[in-house]
C-alpha positions in Angstrom: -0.4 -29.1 -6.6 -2.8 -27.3 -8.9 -3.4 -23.0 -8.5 -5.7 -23.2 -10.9 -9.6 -23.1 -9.7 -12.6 -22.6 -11.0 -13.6 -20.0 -8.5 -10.9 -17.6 -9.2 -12.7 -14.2 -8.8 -13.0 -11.8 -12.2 -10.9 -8.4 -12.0 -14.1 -6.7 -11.9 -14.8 -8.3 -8.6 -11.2 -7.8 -7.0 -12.1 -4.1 -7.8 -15.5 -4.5 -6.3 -14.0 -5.9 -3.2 -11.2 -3.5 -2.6 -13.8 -0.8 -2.9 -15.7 -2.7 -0.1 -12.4 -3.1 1.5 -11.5 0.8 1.6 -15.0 1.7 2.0 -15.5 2.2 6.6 -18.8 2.3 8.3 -19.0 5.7 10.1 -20.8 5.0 13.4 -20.8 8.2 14.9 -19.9 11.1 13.4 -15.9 10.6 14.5 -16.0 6.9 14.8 -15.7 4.2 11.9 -15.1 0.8 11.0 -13.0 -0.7 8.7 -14.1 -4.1 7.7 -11.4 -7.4 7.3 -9.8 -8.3 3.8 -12.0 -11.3 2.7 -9.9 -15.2 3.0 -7.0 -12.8 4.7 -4.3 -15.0 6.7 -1.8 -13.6 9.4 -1.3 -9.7 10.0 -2.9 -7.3 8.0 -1.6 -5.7 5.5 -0.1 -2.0 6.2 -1.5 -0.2 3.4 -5.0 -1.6 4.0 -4.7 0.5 7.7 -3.4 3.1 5.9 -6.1 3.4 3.2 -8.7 2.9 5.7 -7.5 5.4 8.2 -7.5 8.1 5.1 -11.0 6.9 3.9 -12.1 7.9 7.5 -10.5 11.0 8.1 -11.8 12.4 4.8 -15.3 11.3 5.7 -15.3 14.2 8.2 -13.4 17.2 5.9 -15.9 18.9 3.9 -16.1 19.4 0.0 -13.8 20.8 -1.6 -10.7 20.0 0.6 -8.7 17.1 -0.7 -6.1 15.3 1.3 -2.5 16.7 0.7 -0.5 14.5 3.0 -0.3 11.9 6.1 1.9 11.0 8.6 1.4 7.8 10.2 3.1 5.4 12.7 2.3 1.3 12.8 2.5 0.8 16.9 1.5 -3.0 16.4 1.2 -5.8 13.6 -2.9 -5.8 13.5 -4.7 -9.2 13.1 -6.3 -10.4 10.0 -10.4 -11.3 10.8 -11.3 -8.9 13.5 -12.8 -5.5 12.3 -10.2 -2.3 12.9 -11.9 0.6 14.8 -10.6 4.1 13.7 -11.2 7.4 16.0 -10.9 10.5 14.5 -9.8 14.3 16.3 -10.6 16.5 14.3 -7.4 19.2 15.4 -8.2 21.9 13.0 -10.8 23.5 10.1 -9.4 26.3 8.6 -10.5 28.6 5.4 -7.8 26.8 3.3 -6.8 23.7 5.1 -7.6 21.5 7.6 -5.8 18.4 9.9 -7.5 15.4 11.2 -6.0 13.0 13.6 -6.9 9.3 13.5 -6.0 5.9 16.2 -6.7 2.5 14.9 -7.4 0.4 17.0 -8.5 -3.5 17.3 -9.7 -5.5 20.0 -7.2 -8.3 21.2 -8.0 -12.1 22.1 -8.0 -10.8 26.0 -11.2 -8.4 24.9 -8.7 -5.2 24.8 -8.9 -2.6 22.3 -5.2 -2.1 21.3 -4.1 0.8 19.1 -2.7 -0.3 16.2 -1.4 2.9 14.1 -1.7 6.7 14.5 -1.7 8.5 11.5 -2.2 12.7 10.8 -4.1 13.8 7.8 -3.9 17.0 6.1 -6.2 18.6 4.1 -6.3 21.7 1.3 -8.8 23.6 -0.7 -7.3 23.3 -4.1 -5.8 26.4 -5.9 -3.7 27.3 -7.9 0.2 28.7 -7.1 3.4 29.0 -7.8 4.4 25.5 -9.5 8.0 24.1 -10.1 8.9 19.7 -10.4 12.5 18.5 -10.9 11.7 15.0 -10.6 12.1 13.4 -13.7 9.9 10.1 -14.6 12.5 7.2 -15.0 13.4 6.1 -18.6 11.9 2.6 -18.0 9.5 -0.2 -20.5 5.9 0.9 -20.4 3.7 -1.4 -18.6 2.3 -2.8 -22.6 6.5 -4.3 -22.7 5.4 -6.2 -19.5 4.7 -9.5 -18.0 2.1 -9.4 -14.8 3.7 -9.9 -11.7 1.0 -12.5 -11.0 2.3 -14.5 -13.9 5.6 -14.4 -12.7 4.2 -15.7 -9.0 3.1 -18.3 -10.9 5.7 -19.4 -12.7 8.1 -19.0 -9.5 5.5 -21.2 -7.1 6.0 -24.2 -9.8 9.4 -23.8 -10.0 10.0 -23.8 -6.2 7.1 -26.8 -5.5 7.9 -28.2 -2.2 9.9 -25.6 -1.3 7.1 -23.3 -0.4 4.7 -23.4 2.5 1.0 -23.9 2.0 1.0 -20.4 3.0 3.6 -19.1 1.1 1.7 -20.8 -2.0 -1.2 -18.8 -0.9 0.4 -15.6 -0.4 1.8 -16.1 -3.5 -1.2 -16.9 -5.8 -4.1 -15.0 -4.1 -5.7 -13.1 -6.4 -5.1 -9.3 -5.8 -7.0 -6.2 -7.1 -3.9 -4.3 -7.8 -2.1 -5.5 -11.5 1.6 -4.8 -11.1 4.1 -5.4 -13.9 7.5 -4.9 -12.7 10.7 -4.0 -14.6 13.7 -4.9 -12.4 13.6 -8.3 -9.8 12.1 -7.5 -6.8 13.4 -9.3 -3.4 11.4 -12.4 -3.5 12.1 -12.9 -7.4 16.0 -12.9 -7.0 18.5 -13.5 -4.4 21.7 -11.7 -6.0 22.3 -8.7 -4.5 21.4 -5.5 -6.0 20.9 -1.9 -6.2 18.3 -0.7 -3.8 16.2 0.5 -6.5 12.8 -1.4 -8.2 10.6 0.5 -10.8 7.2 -1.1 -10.8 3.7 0.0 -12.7 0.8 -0.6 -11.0 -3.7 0.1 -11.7 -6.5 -1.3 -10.6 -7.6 -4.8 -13.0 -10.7 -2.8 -13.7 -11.9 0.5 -14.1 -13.0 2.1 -10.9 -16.8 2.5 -11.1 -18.3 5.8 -12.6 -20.4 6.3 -9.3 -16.8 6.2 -7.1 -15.2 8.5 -9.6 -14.1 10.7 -6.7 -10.4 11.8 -6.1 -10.5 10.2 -2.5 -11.1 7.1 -3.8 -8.4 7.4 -6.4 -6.1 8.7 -3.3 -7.5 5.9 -0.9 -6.2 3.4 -3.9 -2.7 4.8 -4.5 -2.2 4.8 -0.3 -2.9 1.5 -0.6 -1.0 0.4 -3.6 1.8 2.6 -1.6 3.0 -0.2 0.9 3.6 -2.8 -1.6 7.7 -3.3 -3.0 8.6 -0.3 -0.7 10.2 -1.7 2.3 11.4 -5.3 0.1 13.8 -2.1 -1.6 16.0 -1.5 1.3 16.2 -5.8 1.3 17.8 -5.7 -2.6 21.5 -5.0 -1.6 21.6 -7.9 0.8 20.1 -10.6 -1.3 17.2 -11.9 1.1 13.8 -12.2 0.8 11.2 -12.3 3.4 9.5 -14.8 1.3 11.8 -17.0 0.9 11.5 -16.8 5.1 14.7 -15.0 5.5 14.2 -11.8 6.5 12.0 -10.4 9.6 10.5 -6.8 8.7 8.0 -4.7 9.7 6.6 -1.2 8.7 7.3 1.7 11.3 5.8 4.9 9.8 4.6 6.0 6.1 4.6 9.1 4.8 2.6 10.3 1.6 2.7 13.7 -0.2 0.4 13.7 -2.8 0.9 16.8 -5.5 -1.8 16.4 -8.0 -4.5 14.2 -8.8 -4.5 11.1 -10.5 -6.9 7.7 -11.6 -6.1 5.0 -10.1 -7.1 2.7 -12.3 -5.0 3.9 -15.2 -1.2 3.3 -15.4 1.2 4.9 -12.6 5.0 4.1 -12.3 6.4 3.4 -8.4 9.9 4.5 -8.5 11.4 3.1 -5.3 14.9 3.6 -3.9 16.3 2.8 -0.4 19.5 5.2 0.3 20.3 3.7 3.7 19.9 0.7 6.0 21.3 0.2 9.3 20.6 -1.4 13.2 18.0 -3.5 12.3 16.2 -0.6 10.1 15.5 0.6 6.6 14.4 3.8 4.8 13.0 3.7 1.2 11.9 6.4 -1.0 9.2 6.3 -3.3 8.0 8.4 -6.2 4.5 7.5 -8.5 4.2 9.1 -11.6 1.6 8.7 -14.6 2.2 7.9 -18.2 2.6 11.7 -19.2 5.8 11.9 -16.5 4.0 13.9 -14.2 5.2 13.6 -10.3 1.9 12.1 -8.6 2.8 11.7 -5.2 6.0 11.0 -2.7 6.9 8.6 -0.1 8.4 7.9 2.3 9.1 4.8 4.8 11.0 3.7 7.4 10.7 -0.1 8.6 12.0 -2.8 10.7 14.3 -5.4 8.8 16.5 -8.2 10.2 17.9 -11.4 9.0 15.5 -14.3 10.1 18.0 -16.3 13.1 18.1 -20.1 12.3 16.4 -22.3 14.3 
């Protein structure tokens, strides 16, 4: 089977539509709605919650405050198709910072809205301070030594031909906004076991627009880009791959520090480690950096993960 097609969207139009995605329609002024991936299958994806959720709580913090942090909790696997409604509290204004609280919900088959992840926003007037960093940028290939990750997808889907579902085939090849080049083998590329620890760099295809050229944006981006390779790390000392349907996971919170301001849509390194996995759960690390070795931001995830039972 061909995954060629003459429809395949331009990078400029990924972007476009990931700035669609991430954009919510504010309703009133503490309620918004986040609008559904376009040609999504199955449960959404976590980061696109998670980048929503921020885009909405920063709609209601005024200029100059930036986000600093979140907090957030997935309560339930959300549904690709229907829109996600996000509520914001707004807890706290402050001189120098501020803290929003946000539920996500979506309404079920039954006609019930169902919360689908809390998350807790903080929010800082910059300034400057006292400044330290002893996190030093891995001595890794620049993304220019690297293949795309897409061309590796490829190359993997006709290598496995029958093997893969027509979903799987679909996961694999959709077209995604988000160019990654990665230097180790993630889970679904190799099934030796390995040390919990992937390095991957990651931009949009195409330059954010000049009119979007806002930090939250940029912010709203990396949150996304943040929930991709991080839980498949804790995965790498066991040799499975939830791809290649053995493994059951899920994310249960995500946690994002973010130290200093950053594009995007220029070159960042996701250093990811997983120091511990254990009853049915795994906790991964994760570190962005840009080219000049600055420390970006800091994560942090716990998640579900589970060898798939046979049937």
């Amino acid at each position: 089977m061909s995954d060629t097609s003459d429809n395949i969207p331009t990078n400029e139009q990924l972007v476009d539509g990931l700035i669609k995605l991430l954009t919510v329609e504010q309703n009133t002024p503490d309620n918004f709605t986040g609008r559904p991936q376009k040609g999504g299958m199955g449960r959404v994806f976590g980061g696109q919650v998670l980048a929503q959720a921020i885009q909405a709580a920063q709609a209601t913090v005024d200029q100059p405050k930036q986000a600093h942090s979140l907090h957030a909790y997935f309560l339930r696997g959300g549904k690709e198709g229907p829109p996600i409604d996000y509520r914001i509290a707004r807890d706290f204004d402050g001189r120098s910072f501020s803290n929003r609280r946000v539920v996500a919900s979506q309404t079920n088959e039954a006609g019930e809205s169902k919360p689908i992840l809390n998350l807790t926003a903080s929010f800082q007037t910059p300034e400057t301070g006292l400044e330290h960093s002893d996190a030093e940028m891995p001595d890794v290939e620049g993304p220019d030594e690297l293949r795309s990750d897409m061309d590796v997808r490829r190359e993997m889907v006709s290598k496995l031909g029958d093997k893969l579902s027509e979903d799987q085939r679909r996961m694999m090849l959709r077209p995604r906004a988000i160019e990654m080049r990665t230097i180790d083998r993630l889970h679904w590329m190799n099934s030796e076991p390995r040390e919990p620890k992937a390095h991957t760099w990651f931009r949009t295809g195409a330059p954010l627009p000049a009119t979007e050229d806002n930090p939250g944006l940029h912010r709203a981006v990396i949150t996304y880009a943040s929930d991709f390779t991080l839980l498949g790390t804790s995965a790498l000392p066991h040799g499975l791959s939830w791809m290649r349907g053995e493994l059951v996971g899920a994310s249960l919170d995500h946690t994002i520090w973010f130290h200093r301001e950053a594009r995007a849509d220029e070159w960042l390194l996701y250093a990811t480690d997983s120091p511990w996995s254990g009853h049915g759960r795994g906790f991964n690390r994760g570190r962005v950096f840009n080219q000049s070795g600055d420390l970006v931001a800091s994560i942090a995830q716990e998640g579900m993960i589970r060898r798939r039972k046979a049937k």
